[in-house]
C-alpha positions as CSV (number, residue, x, y, z in Angstrom):
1,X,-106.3,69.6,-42.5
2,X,-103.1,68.2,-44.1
3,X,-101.4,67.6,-41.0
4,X,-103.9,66.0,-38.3
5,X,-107.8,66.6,-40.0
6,X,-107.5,68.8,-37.0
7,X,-107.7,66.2,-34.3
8,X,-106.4,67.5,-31.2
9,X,-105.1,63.7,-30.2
10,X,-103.1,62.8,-34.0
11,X,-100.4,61.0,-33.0
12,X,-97.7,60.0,-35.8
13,X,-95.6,56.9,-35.0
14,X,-92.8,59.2,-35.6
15,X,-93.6,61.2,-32.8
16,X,-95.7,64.3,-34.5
17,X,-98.3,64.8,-32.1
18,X,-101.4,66.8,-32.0
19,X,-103.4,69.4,-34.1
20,X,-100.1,70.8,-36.4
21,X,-97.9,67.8,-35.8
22,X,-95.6,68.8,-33.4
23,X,-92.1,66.5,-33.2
24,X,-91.5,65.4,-29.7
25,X,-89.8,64.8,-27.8
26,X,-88.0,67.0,-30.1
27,X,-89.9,70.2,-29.2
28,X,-90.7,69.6,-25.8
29,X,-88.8,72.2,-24.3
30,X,-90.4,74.7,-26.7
31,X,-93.6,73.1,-25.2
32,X,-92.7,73.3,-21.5
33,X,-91.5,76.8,-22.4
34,X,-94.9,77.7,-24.2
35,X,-97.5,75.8,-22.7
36,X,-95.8,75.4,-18.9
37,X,-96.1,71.3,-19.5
38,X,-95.8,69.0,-22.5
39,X,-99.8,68.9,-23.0
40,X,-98.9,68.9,-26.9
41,X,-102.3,67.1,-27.6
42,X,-104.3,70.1,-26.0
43,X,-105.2,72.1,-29.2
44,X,-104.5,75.6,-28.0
45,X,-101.0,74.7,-26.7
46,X,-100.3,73.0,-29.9
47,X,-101.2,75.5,-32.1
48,X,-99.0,78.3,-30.3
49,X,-96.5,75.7,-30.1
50,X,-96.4,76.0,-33.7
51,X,-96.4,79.7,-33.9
52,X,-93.4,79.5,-31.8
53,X,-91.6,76.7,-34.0
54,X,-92.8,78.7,-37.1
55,X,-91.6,82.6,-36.1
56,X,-88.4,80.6,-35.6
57,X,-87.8,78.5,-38.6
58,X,-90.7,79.5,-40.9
59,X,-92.6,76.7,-42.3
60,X,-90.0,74.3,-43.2
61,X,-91.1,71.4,-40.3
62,X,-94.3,71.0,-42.3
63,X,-92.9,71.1,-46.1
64,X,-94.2,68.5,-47.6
């Protein structure tokens, strides 16, 4: 809820996109490597997206 009020289409004007805020272009090849395109505002894909980014780094892109 924090990040998006779970709306698949958030967009942040600093790039955070989607569901879990995802930085992009920042991320996009974890994306492209996830999802097989950069469809970051499709939930699903967004939301392993941010498994991905958070088995890597832990929670740290979302601290507040």
């Amino acid at each position: 809820m924090r990040e998006s009020h779970c709306t698949s289409d958030a967009y942040n004007s600093s790039g955070a996109s989607g569901v879990l805020q995802i930085m992009m272009p920042m991320h996009n090849d974890l994306v492209v490597a996830t999802c097989g395109s950069t469809s970051i505002f499709d939930a699903a894909c967004n939301v392993r997206v941010a498994y991905k980014l958070f088995e890597k780094v832990g929670p740290s892109p979302w601290s507040m």
